[in-house]
Structure formats: C-alpha cells, structure tokens
N, C-alpha and C positions, 0 to 999 in steps of 0.2 A: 136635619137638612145636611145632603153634604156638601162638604166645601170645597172651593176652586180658589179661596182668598188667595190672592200673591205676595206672600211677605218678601220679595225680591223683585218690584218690581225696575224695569230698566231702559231707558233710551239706548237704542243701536246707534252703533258708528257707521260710516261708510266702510266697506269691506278694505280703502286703501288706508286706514289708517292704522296705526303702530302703537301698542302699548307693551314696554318691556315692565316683565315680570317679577323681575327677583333680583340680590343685589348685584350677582354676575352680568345679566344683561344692561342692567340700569349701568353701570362704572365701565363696561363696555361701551357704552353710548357713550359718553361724557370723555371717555379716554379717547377714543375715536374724531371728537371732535376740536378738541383739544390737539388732536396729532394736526388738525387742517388749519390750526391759527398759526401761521407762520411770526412768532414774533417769543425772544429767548426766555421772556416771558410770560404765564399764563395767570390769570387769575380767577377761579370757582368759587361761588360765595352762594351757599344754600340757604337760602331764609327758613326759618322755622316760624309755625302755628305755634301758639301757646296747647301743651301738651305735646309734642313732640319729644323721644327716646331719644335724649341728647346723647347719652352713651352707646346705645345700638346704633348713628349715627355716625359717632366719631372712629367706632372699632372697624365698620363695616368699609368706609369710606377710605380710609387708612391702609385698610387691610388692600384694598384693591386700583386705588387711584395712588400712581407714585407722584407723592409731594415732597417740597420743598419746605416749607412753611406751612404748619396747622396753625389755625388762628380761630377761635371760640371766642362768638360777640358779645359772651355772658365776663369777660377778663375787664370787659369798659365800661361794665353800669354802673351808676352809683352804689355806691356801700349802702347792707341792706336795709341799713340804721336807717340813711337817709331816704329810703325806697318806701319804709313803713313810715314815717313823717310824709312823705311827700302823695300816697295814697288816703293817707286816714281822713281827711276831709269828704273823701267820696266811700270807704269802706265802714267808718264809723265804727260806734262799739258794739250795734247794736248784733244779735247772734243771727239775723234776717237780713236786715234791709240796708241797703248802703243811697249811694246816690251817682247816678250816672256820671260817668267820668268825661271831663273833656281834658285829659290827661291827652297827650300822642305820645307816640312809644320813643320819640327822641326824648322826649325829659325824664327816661330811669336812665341815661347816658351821662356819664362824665366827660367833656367835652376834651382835657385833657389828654385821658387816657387814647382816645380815638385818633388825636394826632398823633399819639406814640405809635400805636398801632401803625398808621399810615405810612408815620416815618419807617416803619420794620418793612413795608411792602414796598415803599420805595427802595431801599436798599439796598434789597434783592434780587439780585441782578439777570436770575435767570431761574429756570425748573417750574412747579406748578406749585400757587398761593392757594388754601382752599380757608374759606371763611365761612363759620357754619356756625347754625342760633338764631333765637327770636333776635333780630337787630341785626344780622350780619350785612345787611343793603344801606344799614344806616351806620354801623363802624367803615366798612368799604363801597364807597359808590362808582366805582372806577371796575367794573368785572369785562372779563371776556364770555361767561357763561352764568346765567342767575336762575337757579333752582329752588322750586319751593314747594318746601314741606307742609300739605295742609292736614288738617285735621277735624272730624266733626265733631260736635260739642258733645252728642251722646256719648261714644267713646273716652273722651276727656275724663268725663263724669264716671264712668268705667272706672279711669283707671284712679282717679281721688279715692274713689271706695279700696281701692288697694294698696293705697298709703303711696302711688307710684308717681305722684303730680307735685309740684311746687307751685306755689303762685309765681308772677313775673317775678323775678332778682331777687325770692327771698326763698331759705330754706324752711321750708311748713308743712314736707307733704303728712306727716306725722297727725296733722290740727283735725279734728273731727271734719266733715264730709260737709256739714252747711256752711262754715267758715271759709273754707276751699271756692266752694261752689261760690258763692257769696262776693268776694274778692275780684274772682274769674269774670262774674255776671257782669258787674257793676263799673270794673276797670281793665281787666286784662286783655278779655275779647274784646270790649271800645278801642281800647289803643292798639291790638293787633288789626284788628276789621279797618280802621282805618287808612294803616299802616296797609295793608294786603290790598287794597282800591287803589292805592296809586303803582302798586309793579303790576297790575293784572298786563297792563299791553307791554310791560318788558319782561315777562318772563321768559326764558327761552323751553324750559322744564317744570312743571309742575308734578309730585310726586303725593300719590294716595299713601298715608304711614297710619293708617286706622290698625292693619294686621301686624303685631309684632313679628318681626323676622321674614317680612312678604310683603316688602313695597312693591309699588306699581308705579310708571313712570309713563306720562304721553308728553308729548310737546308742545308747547304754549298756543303757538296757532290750533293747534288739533283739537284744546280744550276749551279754546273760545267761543273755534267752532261748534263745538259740542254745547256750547249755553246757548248760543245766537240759534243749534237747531231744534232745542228745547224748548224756546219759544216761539214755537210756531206747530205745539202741537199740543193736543192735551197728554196730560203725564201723571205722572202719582210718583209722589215721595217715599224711600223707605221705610215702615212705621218702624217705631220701635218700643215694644212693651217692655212692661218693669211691673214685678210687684209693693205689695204696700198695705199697710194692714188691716185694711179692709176691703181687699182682693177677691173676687170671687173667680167663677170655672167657664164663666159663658166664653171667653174669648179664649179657652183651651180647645173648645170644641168648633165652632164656627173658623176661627184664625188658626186653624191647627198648630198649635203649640205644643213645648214640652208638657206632655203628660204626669210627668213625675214633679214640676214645679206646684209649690203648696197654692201658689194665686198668683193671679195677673191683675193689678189695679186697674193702669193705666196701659193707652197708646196712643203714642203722641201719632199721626198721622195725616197731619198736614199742622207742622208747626216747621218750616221751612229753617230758624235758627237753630232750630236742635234735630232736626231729620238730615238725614243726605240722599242722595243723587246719584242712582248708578248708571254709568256709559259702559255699555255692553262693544268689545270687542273679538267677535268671537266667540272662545270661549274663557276669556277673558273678562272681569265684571272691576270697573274704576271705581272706585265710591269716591264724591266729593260732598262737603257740604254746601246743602241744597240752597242755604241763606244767599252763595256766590253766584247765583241766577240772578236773583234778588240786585245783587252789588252791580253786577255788570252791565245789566241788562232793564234795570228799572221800569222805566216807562214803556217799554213793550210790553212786559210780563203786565203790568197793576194797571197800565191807561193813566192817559194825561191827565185827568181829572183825578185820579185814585196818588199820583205819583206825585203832585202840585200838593197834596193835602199831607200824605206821610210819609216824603221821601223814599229813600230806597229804603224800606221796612213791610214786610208782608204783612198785612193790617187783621186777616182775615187767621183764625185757627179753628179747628178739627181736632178732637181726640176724643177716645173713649173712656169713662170709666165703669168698670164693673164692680159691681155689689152681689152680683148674683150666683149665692150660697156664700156672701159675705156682709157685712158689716156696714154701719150708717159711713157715709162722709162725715169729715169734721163739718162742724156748725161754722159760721161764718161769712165771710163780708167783702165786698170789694169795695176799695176808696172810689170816693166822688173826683171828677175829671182835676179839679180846683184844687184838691189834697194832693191830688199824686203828682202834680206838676208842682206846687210848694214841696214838697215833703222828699219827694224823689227824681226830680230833674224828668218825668217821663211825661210826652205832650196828651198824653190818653189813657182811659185806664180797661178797666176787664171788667164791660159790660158783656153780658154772656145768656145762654141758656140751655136749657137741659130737651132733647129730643131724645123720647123713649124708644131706642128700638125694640125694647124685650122688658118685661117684666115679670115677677110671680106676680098672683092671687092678692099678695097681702099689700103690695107696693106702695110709699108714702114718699112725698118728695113736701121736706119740710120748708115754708117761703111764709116768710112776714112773720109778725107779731099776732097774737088774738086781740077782738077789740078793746079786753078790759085792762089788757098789759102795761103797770105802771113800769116804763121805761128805770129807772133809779133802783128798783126792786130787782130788774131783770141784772143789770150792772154787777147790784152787788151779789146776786147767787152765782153769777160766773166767777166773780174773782173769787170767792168761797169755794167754792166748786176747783180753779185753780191751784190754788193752797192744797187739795186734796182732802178737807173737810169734809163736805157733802156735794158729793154729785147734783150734776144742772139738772134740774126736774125741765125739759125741753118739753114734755106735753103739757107743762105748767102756762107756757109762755108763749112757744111757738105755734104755728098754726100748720098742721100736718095734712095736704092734701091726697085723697088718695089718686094713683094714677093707673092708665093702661097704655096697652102697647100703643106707639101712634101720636101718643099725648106733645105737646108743645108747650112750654113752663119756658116764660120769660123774666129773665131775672137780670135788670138794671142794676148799675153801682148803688150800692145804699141798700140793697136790699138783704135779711138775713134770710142764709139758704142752707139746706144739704139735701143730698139723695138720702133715701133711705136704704136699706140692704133688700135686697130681690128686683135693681134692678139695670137694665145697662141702659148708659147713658151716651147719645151722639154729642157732647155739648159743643156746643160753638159759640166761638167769645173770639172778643177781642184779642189782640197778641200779646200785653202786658201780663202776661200767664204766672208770674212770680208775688205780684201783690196780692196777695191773699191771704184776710188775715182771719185765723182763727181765734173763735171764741171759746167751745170746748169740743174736747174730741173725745168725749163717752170715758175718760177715767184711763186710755189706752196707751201704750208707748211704742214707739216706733221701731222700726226695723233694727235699726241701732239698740235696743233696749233701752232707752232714753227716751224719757218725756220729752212729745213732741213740743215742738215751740207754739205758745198762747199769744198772741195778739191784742188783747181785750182793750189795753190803751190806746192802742192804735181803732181797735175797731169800733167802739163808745163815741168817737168822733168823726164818724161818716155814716154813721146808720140814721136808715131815713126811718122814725117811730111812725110816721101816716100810715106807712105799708103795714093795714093792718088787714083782717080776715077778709072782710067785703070789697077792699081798693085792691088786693092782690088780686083775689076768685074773677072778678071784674075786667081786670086791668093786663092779668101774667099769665090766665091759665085757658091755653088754645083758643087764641086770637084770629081763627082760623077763618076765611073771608073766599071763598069763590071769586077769581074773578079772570077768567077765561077759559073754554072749552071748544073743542073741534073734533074732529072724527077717531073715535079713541082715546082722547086723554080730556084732563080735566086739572090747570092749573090755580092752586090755592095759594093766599099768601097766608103764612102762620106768624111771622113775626118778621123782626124784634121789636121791642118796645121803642115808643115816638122817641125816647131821648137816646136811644142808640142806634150807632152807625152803619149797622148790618142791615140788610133787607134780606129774608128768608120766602124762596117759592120753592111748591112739593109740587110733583106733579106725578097725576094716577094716570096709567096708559097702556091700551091694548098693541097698541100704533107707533108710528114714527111722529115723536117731538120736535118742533122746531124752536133751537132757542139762537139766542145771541147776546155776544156779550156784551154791547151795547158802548164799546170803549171803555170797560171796566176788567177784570178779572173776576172770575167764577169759580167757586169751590161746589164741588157736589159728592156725595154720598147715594151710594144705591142703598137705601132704607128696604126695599122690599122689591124680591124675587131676586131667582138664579145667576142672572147675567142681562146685560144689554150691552151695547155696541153704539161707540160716539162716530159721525162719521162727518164728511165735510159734504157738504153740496156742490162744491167746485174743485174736489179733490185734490184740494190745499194739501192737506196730512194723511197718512195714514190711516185707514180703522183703528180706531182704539178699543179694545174690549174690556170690562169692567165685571167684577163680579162680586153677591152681596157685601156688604161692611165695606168695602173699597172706597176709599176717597182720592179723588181726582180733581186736576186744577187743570182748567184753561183758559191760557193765556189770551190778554188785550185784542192782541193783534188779531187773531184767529175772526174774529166777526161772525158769521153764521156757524153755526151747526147743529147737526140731530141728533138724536138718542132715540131707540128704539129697543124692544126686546128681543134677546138674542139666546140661542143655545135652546134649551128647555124651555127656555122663560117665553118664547116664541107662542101665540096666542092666548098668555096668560097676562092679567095687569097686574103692574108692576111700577113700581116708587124709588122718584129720584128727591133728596132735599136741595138745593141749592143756596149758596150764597152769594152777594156782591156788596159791593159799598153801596148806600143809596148816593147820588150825588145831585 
C-alpha cells in the first residue's frame, strides 16, 4: 500500500498572525516592547516547563536583552535535601510507580529566599529585571512582560535519555531513564500543569523550546486563540514513535519511517499528555503540547457530561503497537479501578483493547487463564521465572487466542494479556497508560541492557482468575453486534466490555457517513482504505482529510458531521473505528 500517513500533521493560523523564529527575532520583540513601557523600571520573568535548557536560556537571553539584574527562580527553592523529603511520599522507592502528587510548585520554595529576591528587585531602581526558571511567576509576581517556556513531554523524555534533564530542584539528570521519568510523572508535571492553568490568561508570550537552539515565540492572545480554533474542528495530534524490544517493521512502511531504524514498537497517536500540537504559520510550524487544549479548553473539547466525570484529563487514548517481524508483548495486567485509586492516587485505571489492523498467518493474542489453571502455581512459576531460574511456560497457563486482521479483543482491568509477535495493534484504552504491570517478559532486557522491570507483586493482586478460556472466548473476543445501516455503510458496535467506559463503533462504507458527537468527544482511526474526508454539513470547519492509520479527534462542540471516501478510496469500502465515553 502506499502511504500518504502525515507524521506532521497541523492546525493553520490566520495568515495575520506573527510567530518569531529564532533567538534574534524573539529578544527583538521583547526589547521592542520593553522600549514602550515608559517606566525607569522593567521587569521580564520567563516561566519555565519542566525540561527546559536553563543554560541555552540564560546565554541566549543575556546575550541579547540588555539587563540590569539576571535572577534564576531555581536561587529560591528549598535545599535539595529538603526537596527529596518533601517528594518521597508521592515518588516512593519503588523503581515504577510513585503516587500522584498534590504537591503545587509553591512548596519546593523557600519563602525566605523569595523576599530576598523581592527585596533585590525592589531596589533597583532602574534598567531591565529578567527572572527566568520553572517558579520565576512565583519568586516574582509583580512583571511588566511574562513569557513562557513550554515544553512536550515526548521531547523531555528525549532528552532524560541524554542524561540532559534534572527532576524539579534536584540534581539527578545522571539517575537511569525510569527514575527520571517516574519523578517527572508523578510530581513534576502535576505541580508544573497546575502552576501553567493559572498564567494561561496572563501570558503575554508563550515560547515552543522543544528545538534546541530554534525557539519559536507567538503572543498569548494568538495562542489561545489558536486552542479556542482547535476546537472547533477536527484535528490529529503529532504521533510519536519510539522503538522497544519487541518492535517490528509494519509502521516503517505504512507510517514512512526511518528505514535504517532496527524497530518501531510503539506510537503514541492520540495520547494528548505526551503528543503535541502543531500551529502552522506559514511556513513556519509551533509545536505546543497537545494536553494544553485539554487545560484551557475542557469542556468544549470532552462535553459536559465527559468533563463533569474527568475533569480537564483526556479520558480516551490511541496508539499502536507493532510486533510484526518482532517479538510477544510483555505478559501482564492492569489494576482494578479500586487498587489504582488506593495504591496510586489515580480516579481510573487502563481498561483497554487490542484492534488488529494487520496480522501474519500465525497471529496469537494471549488473554486469560486456561480452565484448569491452579492460580498459586501460576504465581509461583512467574516469580521463578523472575529469579531467571526457569522461564514462564505461558502455553502452560495462558490461553492463546488465534487472531486475524479486523479482530476486536477486549481486555478489562484484571485481565492477563499480551499480543503476540506478527501483529499490529490499534489499542485503545483508557488514559492511565503507565500502570502496567508486568508479569514476565520472555527472559528479554531492555533497551537499556537492563532487565526490564516485573511487577508480579503488584500484579497477583488484581488479576481476576474467572477470566478463564470459555468467559474470555465468550465475553472479549469480537463482541461485534450490527446495529445500524443505510445507503452505503453499515455501523457495528465491537466493544468495550460492560465494565468499561469506552463505547467502540466501526463503520464499513461505500458512501457518505453521518455521525455526531452527541456532546461527547470522538476519537477515530481510518482502520481500512486510502483516505476519506471529514466534512461539516453546515460548514462549520474546514474538510479534513485523513488517511490509512491516522487518528483524529473531534471535538464536543462540533455536533454533526460526515465522513466519506476520498481520493482513491472513492467507490471503494472502506473503515472508520471510533471512540467515545458511553455516558
């Protein structure tokens, strides 16, 4: 097949809107407006995202805005001493899982220090004060100009792999890659996301720092505007692929990828907390992350009844993993609703399922227990297996089903699951995308050369033993139900299972679709054929054109619209999956 995938896809600006480029243009602006505040004093104070280039920052800023006073917000946090005491309750020791913080990013502050600070700004009786760092809004609340550094979480994770990241206030970028990430998850991004919802209506600048040495800078109105015109249209998020070691080739070829890369595991591709958001200026391309749609914007994007239930949190996730011409998933489990909200502060967990776009021949997607499975036995061969003793006989235990392309596998919390190797998987799950605990993963070590991390303790107390051969075959495997058709298509519900919160419709179609989102938000995937075309019936928005693998989100507000086949795809039928909250 060839491909037309968009790994770039982008929201247009208005042709009058302004985004400087680079750091000349960016300290151009800023100096320029700075010459219009008539007053002996000025004060600039850039907030930082966590992962921001504090030192490409301070050289570049320096170098080109004439100051009076540099002040760095990282001079007022507490000592790191007290920063690691004052996290560990939510970071824990575990090498995975921490617990959601309700840290705010005022308590790594010394409150002290910050009237010193103050007192230095008062002081100073004239020239230009520039205050920069995660905290600089909260050392200095008093600015003439407030600029803010964001950052996406992909990128972050970038750059922890490169030893290039600290956790908040402490120096650790050195600490292996899960510890990092871990920290960040659980407390850094909670007290910065929070912290970044209350300046979103006082920023005067927001600045893209994803590219080292190639920011990009719009103006606050410009990029609010830019969320509020986002939703009101359908859109697709950046994906972003990553290998992993049981990576296969399907999405080198379909997703036109580096060729030379050994595997693509994953793409995340509507997982809005770790994807971004590009505003097309031009020929100019903004990247923000996509979560700040989500923050600003809530209840238009998700609908009253989606936004009443999980706050500003996009509930719904998209990604792919490939296996094909690679290796099983790890074996594994997701907690029950009731553990992950004792265990981990989080209100929901990662009910999920596997949609087969593609498979080989041999394809096995392994789900549940066999009926004669003494639970206690299986325990202890994992932990044995664990130890590196004797590998998990998993056709001892597990129940291997085979699958094909098209297949629907529903797979509820409590349930033991992996794909098998040959095949690619659309899953969609819920958004708590991080609890995942494994039980073994074929004797293999990770990317890092390092045994991946086991789970077992964790996963022995949320596996449901019922889910056995006949309750899964029964209950998880293409639940697939007819129940509407018209001139050209033919919509089916496939899933999810009764205890989770997803509602899954496919629809097969020669013809023009009519859907709606019913006051909720919708996620869809073109599962089958070339392209098709989202259109409004009251041309509300734009055409959107979409093409195979692509996943798309539209938003609440939007109410009616169609899909039909487009391009090639033009008299042939052709397959949309969609999602929404039931409510």
């Amino acid at each position: 097949m060839s491909t037309k995938f968009n790994k770039f896809p982008t929201v247009k600006m208005p042709s009058e809107s302004t985004c400087y480029s680079n750091w000349d243009s960016i300290c151009n602006q800023i100096t320029e407006d700075l010459n219009k505040i008539q007053k002996s004093k000025k004060v600039v104070v850039v907030e930082f995202y966590h992962g921001v280039n504090e030192n490409e920052f301070k050289k570049e800023l320096n170098a080109r805005i004439n100051t009076t006073k540099f002040i760095e917000a990282k001079s007022a946090l507490l000592s790191e001493e007290k920063i690691k005491q004052l996290v560990f309750p939510d970071v824990t020791d575990d090498r995975i899982f921490g617990y959601m913080s309700r840290l705010n990013l005022e308590n790594f502050f010394n409150n002290e220090k910050i009237v010193q600070l103050n007192t230095e700004i008062e002081n100073t009786n004239e020239g230009v004060i520039l205050v920069t760092g995660i905290g600089a809004s909260i050392v200095c609340k008093d600015w003439d100009i407030l600029v803010y550094a964001d950052m996406a979480r992909w990128e972050i994770q970038q750059r922890m792999r490169r030893f290039e990241v600290d956790n908040l206030g402490v120096n650790n970028k050195d600490s292996e890659f899960n510890y990092l990430y871990k920290q960040a998850y659980f407390v850094d991004w909670r007290a910065c996301d929070k912290h970044k919802k209350k300046l979103f209506e006082k920023i005067d600048y927001i600045l893209d720092s994803n590219t080292a040495e190639s920011p990009k800078m719009i103006h606050g109105k410009t990029y609010l505007d830019g969320l509020s015109q986002t939703n009101k249209q359908p859109f697709s998020v950046v994906p972003f692929f990553d290998p992993g070691v049981w990576g296969g080739q399907w999405m080198k070829e379909v997703c036109d990828l580096d060729k030379s890369a050994p595997n693509y595991a994953w793409c995340f591709n509507c997982v809005p907390e770790e994807n971004s958001l590009l505003f097309q200026f031009g020929d100019i391309l903004f990247e923000t992350p996509s979560i700040n749609l989500v923050f600003y914007e809530p209840e238009k994007l998700l609908g009253e009844a989606v936004y009443s239930r999980f706050g500003d949190e996009f509930p719904i996730r998209f990604d792919f993993l490939d296996t094909m011409g690679g290796g099983n998933l790890s074996l594994q489990v997701h907690p029950l609703t009731e553990y992950i909200q004792e265990k981990f502060g989080v209100n929901y967990t990662q009910d999920e399922s596997y949609y087969m776009l593609d498979v080989e021949d041999d394809a096995v997607v392994y789900l549940g227990t066999k009926e004669d499975t003494n639970p206690s036995e299986v325990i202890k061969d994992l932990k044995i297996a664990e130890k590196g003793k004797i590998p998990f006989n998993a056709d001892k235990h597990i129940e291997a089903f085979p699958v094909k392309k098209h297949d629907h596998i529903l797979i509820p919390a409590g349930t033991i699951h992996c794909s098998g190797s040959g095949s690619m998987v659309l899953e969609v799950s819920a958004t708590p995308y991080i609890f995942t605990f494994k039980l073994w993963d074929w004797g293999r070590l990770g990317m890092d050369g390092k045994p991946r991390p086991i789970n077992i303790e964790h996963g022995e107390k949320v596996i449901d033993w019922s889910r056995t051969t006949s309750w899964t075959k029964e209950n998880l495997i293409n639940r697939v139900e007819k129940v509407d058709e018209g001139n050209g298509w033919i919509e089916e519900k496939t899933g999810l299972h009764e205890r989770e919160f997803i509602e899954t419709r496919r629809h097969w179609f020669t013809n023009t679709v009519s859907h709606n989102t019913n006051g909720g938000v919708n996620v869809i995937c073109l599962i089958e054929g070339e392209q098709a075309i989202v259109e409004s019936p009251t041309n509300s928005f734009e055409s959107f054109t979409v093409s195979y693998a692509e996943t798309f989100i539209i938003p609440a507000t939007i109410g009616n619209y169609t899909i039909r086949p487009y391009g090639n795809s033009i008299g042939k039928e052709i397959g949309t999956l969609k999602a929404y909250v039931r409510t």
